[in-house]
VEXZASE-359478 format. One line per field, with one value per residue (C-alpha): residue number from 1; x, y, z. Coordinates in Angstrom, 1 decimal. Last residue first. Layout:
nr = [NUM  ...] .
east = [X  ...] .
north = [Y  ...] .
up = [Z  ...] .
# end
This chain:
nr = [432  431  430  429  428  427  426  425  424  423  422  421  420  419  418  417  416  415  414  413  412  411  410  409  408  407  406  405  404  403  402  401  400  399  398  397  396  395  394  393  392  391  390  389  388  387  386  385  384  383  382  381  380  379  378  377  376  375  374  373  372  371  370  369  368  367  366  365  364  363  362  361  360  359  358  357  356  355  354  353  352  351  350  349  348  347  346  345  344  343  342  341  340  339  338  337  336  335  334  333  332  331  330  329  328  327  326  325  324  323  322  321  320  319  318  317  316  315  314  313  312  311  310  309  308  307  306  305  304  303  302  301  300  299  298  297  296  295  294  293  292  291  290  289  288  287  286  285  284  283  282  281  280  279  278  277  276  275  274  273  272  271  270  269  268  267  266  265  264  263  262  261  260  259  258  257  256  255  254  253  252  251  250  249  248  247  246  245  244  243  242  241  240  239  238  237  236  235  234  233  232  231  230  229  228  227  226  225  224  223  222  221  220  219  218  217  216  215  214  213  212  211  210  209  208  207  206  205  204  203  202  201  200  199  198  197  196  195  194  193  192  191  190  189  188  187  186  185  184  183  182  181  180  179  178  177  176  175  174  173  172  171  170  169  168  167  166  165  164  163  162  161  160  159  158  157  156  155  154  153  152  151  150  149  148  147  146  145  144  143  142  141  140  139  138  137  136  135  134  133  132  131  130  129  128  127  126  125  124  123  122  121  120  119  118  117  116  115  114  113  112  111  110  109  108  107  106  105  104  103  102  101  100  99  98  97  96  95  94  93  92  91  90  89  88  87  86  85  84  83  82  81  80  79  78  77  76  75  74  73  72  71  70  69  68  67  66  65  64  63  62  61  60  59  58  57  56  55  54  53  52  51  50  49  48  47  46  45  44  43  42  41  40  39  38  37  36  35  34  33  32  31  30  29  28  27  26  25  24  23  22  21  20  19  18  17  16  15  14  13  12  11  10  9  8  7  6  5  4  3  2  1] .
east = [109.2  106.3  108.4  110.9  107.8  106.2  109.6  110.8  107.3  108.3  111.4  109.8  106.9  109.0  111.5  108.2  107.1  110.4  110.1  107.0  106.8  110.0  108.7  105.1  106.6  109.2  106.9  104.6  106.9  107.5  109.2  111.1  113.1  115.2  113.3  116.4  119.0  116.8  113.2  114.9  117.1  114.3  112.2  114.2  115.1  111.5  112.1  115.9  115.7  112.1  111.7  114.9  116.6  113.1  111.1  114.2  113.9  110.7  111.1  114.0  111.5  108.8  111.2  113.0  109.2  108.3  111.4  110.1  106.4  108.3  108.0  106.0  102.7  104.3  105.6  103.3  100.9  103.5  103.4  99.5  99.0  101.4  101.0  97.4  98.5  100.2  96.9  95.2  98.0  98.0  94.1  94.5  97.1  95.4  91.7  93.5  96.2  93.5  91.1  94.3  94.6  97.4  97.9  101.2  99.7  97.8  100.5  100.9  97.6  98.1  101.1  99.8  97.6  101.3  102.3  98.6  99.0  102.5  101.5  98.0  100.5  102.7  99.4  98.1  102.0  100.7  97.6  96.0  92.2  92.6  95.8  93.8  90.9  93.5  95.3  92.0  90.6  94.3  94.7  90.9  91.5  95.0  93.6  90.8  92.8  95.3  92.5  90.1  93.3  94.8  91.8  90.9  94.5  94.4  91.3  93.0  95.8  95.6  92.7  95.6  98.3  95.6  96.2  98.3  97.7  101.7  103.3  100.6  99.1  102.7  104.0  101.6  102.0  105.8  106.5  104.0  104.3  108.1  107.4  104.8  107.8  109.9  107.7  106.2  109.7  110.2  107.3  108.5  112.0  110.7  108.6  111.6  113.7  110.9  113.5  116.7  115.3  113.6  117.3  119.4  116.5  116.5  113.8  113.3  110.0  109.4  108.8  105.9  104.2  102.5  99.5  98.0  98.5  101.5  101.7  105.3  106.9  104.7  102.1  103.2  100.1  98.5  99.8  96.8  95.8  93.9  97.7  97.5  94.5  96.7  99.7  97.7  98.1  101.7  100.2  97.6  100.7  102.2  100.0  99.0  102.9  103.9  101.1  102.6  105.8  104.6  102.0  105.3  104.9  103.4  100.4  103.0  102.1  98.2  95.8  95.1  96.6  93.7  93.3  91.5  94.8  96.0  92.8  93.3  97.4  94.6  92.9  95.8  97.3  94.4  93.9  97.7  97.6  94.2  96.4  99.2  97.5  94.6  97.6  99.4  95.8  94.8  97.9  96.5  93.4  95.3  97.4  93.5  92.9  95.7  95.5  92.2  93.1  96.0  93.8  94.2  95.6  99.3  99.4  98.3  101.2  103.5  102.2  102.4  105.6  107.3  105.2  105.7  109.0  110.3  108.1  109.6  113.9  112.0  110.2  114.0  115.7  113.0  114.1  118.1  117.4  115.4  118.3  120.6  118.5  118.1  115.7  114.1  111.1  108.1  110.3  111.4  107.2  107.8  110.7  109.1  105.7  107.8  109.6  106.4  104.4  107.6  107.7  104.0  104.4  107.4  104.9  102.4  105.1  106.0  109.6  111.5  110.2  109.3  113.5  114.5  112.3  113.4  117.1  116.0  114.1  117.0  117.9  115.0  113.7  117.0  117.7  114.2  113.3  116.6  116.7  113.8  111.6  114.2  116.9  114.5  114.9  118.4  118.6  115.2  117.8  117.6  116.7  115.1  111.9  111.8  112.1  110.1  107.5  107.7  107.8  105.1  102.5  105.1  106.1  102.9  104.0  105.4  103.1  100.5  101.8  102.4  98.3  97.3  99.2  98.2  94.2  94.8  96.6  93.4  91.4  93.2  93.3  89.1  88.8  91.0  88.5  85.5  86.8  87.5  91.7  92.8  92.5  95.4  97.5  96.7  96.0  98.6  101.4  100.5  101.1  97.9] .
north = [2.3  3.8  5.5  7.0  9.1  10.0  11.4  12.8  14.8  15.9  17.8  19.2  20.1  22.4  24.0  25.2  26.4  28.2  30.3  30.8  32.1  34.1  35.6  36.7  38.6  40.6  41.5  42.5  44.5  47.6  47.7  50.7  49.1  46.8  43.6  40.8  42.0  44.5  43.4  39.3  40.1  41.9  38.9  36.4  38.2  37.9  34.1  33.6  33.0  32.9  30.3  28.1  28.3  28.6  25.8  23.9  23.4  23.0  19.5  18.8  19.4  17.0  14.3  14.3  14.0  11.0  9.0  6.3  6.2  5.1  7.8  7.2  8.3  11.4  12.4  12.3  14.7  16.8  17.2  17.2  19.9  22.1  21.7  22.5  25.7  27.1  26.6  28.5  30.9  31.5  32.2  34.7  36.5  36.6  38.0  41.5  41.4  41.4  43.6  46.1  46.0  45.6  41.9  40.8  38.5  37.1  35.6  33.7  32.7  30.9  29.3  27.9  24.8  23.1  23.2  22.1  18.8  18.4  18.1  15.3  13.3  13.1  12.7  9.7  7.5  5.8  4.3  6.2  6.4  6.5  8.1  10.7  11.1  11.7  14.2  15.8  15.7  17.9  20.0  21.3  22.0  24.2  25.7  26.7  28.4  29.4  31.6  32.4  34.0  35.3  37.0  38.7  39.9  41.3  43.5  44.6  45.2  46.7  48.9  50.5  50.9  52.6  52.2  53.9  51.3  50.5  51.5  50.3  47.2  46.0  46.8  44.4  41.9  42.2  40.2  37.4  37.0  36.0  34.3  32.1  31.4  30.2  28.4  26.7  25.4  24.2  21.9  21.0  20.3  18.1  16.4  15.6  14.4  11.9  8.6  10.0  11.8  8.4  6.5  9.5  8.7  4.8  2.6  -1.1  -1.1  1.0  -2.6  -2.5  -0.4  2.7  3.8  0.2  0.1  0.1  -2.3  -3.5  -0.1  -0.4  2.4  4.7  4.6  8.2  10.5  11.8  15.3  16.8  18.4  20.6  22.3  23.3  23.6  27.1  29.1  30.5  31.5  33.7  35.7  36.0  37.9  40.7  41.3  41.0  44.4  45.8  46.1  47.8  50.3  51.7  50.9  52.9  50.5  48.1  48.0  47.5  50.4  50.1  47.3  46.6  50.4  51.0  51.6  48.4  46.6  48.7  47.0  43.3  43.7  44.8  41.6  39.6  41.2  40.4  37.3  36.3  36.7  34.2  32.6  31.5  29.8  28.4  26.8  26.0  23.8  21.8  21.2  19.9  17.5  16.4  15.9  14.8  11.4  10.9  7.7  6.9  6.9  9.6  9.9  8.3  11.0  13.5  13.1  13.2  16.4  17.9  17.1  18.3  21.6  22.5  22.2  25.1  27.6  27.2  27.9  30.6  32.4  32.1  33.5  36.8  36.9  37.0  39.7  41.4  41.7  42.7  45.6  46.6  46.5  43.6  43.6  43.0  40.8  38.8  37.9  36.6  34.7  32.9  32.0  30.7  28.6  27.1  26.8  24.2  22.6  21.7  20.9  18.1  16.9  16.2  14.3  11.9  11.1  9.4  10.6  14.0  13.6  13.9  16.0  18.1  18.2  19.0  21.9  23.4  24.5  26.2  27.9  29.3  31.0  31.8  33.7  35.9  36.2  37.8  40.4  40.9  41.4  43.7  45.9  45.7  47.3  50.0  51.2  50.8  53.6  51.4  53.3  54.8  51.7  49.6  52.4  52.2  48.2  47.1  45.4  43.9  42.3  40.6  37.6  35.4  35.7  35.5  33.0  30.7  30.9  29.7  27.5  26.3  25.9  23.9  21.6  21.8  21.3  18.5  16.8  17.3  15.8  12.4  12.2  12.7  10.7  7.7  7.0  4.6  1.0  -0.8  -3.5  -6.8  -8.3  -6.5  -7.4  -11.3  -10.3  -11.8] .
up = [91.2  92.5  95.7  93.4  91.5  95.0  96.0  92.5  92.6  96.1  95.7  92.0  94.3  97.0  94.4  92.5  95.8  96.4  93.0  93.2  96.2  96.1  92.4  94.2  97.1  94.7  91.8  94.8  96.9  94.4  90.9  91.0  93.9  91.3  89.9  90.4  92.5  95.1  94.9  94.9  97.7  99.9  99.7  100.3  103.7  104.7  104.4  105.5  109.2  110.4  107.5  106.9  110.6  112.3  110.3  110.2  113.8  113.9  111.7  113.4  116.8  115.2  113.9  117.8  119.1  116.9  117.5  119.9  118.0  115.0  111.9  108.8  109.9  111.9  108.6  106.7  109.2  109.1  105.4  105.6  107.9  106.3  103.1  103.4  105.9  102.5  100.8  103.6  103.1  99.6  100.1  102.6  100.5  97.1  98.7  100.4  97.4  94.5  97.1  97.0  93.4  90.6  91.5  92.1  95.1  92.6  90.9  94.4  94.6  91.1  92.6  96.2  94.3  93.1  96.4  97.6  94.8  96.7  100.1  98.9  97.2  100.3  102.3  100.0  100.2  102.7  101.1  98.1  99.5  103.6  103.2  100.7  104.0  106.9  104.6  103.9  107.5  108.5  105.5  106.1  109.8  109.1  105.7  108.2  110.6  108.1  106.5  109.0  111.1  107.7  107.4  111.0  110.7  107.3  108.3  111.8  110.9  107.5  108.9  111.5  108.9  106.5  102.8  100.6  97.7  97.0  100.1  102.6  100.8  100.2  103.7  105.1  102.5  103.8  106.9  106.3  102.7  103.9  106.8  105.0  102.5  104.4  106.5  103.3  102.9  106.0  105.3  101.5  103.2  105.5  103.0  100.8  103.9  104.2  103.8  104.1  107.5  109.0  107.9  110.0  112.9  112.8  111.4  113.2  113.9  110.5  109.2  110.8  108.3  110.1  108.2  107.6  111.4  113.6  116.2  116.0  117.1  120.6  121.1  123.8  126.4  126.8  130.0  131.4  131.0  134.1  134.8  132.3  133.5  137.1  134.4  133.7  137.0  136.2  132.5  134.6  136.2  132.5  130.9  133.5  134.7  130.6  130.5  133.6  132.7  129.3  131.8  133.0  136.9  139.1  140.2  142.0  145.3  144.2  144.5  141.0  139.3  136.4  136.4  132.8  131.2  132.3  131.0  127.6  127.6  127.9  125.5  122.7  124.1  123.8  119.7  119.3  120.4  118.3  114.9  115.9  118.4  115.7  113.3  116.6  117.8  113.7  114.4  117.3  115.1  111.9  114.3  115.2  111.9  110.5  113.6  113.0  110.8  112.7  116.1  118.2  121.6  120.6  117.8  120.4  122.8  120.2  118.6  122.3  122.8  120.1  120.0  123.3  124.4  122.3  124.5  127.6  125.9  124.0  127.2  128.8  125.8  126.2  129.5  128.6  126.2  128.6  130.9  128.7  127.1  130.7  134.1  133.5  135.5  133.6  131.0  133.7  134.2  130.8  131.1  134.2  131.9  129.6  132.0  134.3  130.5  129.6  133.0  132.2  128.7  129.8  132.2  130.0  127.5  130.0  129.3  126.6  123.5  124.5  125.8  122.2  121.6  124.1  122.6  119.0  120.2  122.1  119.0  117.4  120.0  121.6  118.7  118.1  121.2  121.5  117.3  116.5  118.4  121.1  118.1  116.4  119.5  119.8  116.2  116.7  119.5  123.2  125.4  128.5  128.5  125.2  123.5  125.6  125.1  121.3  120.8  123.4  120.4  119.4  123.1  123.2  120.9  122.8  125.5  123.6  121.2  124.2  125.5  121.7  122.0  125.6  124.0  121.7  123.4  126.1  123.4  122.0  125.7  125.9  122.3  123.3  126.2  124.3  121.6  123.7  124.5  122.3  123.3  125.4  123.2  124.3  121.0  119.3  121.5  120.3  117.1  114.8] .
# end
C-alpha cells in the first residue's frame, strides 16, 4: 500500500460533510436571487432611468455573463490553489457590492458596471464550491452531493423569482418606513433589501472548514493514479466529449428555457401570469429532482460499470431527452406543460452525471480550472447561442407559419443527437 495512503486524513463525517453541502446549497440559491431579481424590475428600471428595451436586455444578458464566463477560468485556477472557503466568501462580499450598486446607480452606465460586478462575485462560486465538496465527499457520494449543490442553482432559478416577488410586496408593505431612505423608487429598494442580508452571509460561510486536498496518488477505484500525472490540455482531449455533451444540454436548456413560455402563450393563448407560476413550480420539481436523481445514479452506474459508468449513464439520458422533445411539438398545452418538465429532468440527468465524470477523472490540483472551462462553455455555448437556435431554425428551416414548437423540438433533437453520437464514439474508443 502507498505510504501517503496510509496516512491520508479521513473524509470529513457525514454530518459534517452534510452541514457544508447545505450551506453550498444554500449560497446558490442566495446568488440566483440576486442575480436574478432584476427581471422581475424590468418596467420601472425602464422608466426610471429611460433606457431602451436594447440596454435593458444587455443588463439581463451580457453584463453578468461576460464577466461570468471569463473570469471563471481565472478563479479556478486559483480554487485550486487557495482556500476554497475563502474564495466563496470574497465572492458573496462582491456580488453582494454589485448589488447594493444596483440600488444606487444612477445611469444605464452605472448599472451596467454593477451588474459586471455581481457577475465578476458570482463566477467564483461554482468552481470552488464543486471542489471543495469533491474533497468533502467520498468518490462514491461524490454525484450525489454534486447532484445536491446543483438542485441549489436549479431551485434558485425558479425560487428567485418567487423571493424576489416576496420581497418587492415587503417594500410595498413599508419595509423602509421611517428610514432615510423610504423615498426611493421601490426597484432601488428591492436590490437595497437583497443585498444587505447577502453582506451578513460569509458570517455562515466562515463555519466551513477548509477540507484536506487529496494527494494525486491517492485516488480510488474512481480516480486511477495514473491521472497523478494528467495535465489540463491532456484532461480536455481526454473528456472533451463530456464537456461538450454538458454544454450542450446548456444550450439547449436555454433554448426550451427562453421560449416554452412564449409557446404556451402564442400558440394556446394562455395566461402570462399562470404560465409563470405553473411552469415555474414545474421546472423547479423537475430539474430539482433530475438534479438529485442524476447525482445517486451516476454514483450507483460507476459503482456497477467502473469509470467509464457515468459516461454511459450521460449518454443513455441524451438518448432519454428525445421523446420529450417530440413532445414538446405536441398539439396541446398539458402535452407542452408535462413534455417540458420532463425534458428537463432528463436534461439535469446529463447534467449531474457529466460533471460528475469529469470531476472523477480530473486530479484534485486541476479540478476548479475543469469546473470553470466547463462553465465557461456553459455561457459561451448555452446563454450565448441556445435561444438563438431557436429562432434560426423557425425562420430558415419551418418559416413563422409554423409556430415555436416545430422550432423548439428540431434544436433539441437536433443538438442531442449531436451530444450522444460525441459520446457513443467516446465509450466505443475507450473499449478498444
Amino acid at each position: 500500500m502507498n505510504d501517503a495512503a496510509s496516512v491520508s486524513p479521513p473524509y470529513p463525517g457525514i454530518a459534517r460533510a452534510c452541514s457544508v453541502l447545505l450551506i453550498l446549497f444554500a449560497t446558490a440559491v442566495l446568488a440566483y436571487t440576486d442575480r436574478q431579481v432584476l427581471s422581475l424590475l424590468v418596467d420601472p428600471v425602464r422608466q426610471d432611468l429611460a433606457i431602451s428595451d436594447t440596454q435593458m436586455s444587455l443588463l439581463l444578458g451580457v453584463a453578468f455573463a461576460a464577466v461570468y464566463g471569463v473570469a471563471g477560468i481565472p478563479l479556478g485556477f486559483l480554487a485550486d490553489r487557495t482556500s476554497r472557503r475563502n474564495l466563496i466568501v470574497a465572492g458573496v462580499l462582491i456580488w453582494s457590492v454589485g448589488t447594493l450598486m444596483c440600488a444606487v446607480a444612477p445611469s444605464f452606465a452605472m448599472l451596467f458596471a454593477a451588474r459586471v460586478v455581481v457577475g465578476l462575485g458570482e463566477a467564483v462560486l461554482s468552481p470552488a464550491a464543486i471542489s471543495l465538496i469533491s474533497d468533502t465527499f467520498e468518490p462514491k457520494h461524490r454525484g450525489l452531493a454534486v447532484g445536491t449543490f446543483f438542485t441549489g442553482i436549479a431551485v434558485g432559478i425558479g425560487g428567485s423569482i418567487l423571493i424576489g416577488g416576496g420581497v418587492l410586496d415587503l417594500v410595498r408593505a413599508g419595509l423602509f418606513a421611517a428610514t432615510p431612505v423610504a423615498d426611493w423608487p421601490q426597484w432601488r429598494l428591492v436590490f437595497l433589501a437583497v443585498g444587505l442580508p447577502s453582506l451578513l452571509w460569509p458570517l455562515l460561510l466562515l463555519t466551513i472548514r477548509e477540507p484536506v486536498r487529496r494527494h494525486d496518488q491517492m485516488f480510488t477505484a474512481a480516480e486511477s493514479p495514473a491521472l497523478a500525472t494528467d495535465t489540463l490540455p491532456r484532461l480536455l482531449r481526454r473528456m472533451a466529449p463530456v464537456f461538450i455533451a454538458v454544454a450542450i444540454a446548456s444550450m439547449v436548456d436555454n433554448a426550451v428555457g427562453a421560449w416554452a413560455p412564449s409557446l404556451l402563450i402564442r400558440e394556446f393563448a394562455a395566461d402570462p401570469a399562470r404560465v409563470g407560476v405553473q411552469l415555474g413550480l414545474l421546472l423547479m420539481l423537475g430539474y430539482g429532482g433530475g438534479m438529485l436523481a442524476g447525482g445517486a445514479l451516476a454514483d450507483r452506474f460507476a459503482r456497477w460499470r467502473g469509470p467509464r459508468g457515468k459516461t454511459e449513464l450521460c449518454c443513455l439520458a441524451v438518448l432519454a431527452t428525445l421523446p420529450a422533445a417530440v413532445m414538446i411539438n405536441s398539439h396541446s398545452a398539458s402535452g407542452v406543460m408535462l413534455a417540458v418538465p420532463v425534458y428537463f429532468a432528463l436534461s439535469a440527468v446529463v447534467t449531474a452525471s457529466g460533471l460528475s465524470a469529469i470531476l472523477d477523472a480530473t486530479p484534485n490540483r486541476m479540478r476548479g480550472q475543469a469546473m470553470a472551462i466547463s462553465f465557461f462553455l456553459n455561457v459561451a455555448i448555452g446563454a450565448g447561442f441556445g435561444p438563438t437556435a431557436v429562432a434560426l431554425a423557425g425562420d430558415h428551416v419551418f418559416g413563422a407559419a409554423a409556430g415555436l414548437g416545430p422550432a423548439i423540438s428540431f434544436t433539441v433533437v437536433v443538438s442531442y443527437l449531436l451530444a450522444a453520437l460525441v459520446l457513443l464514439a467516446a465509450i466505443r474508443a475507450r473499449r478498444t
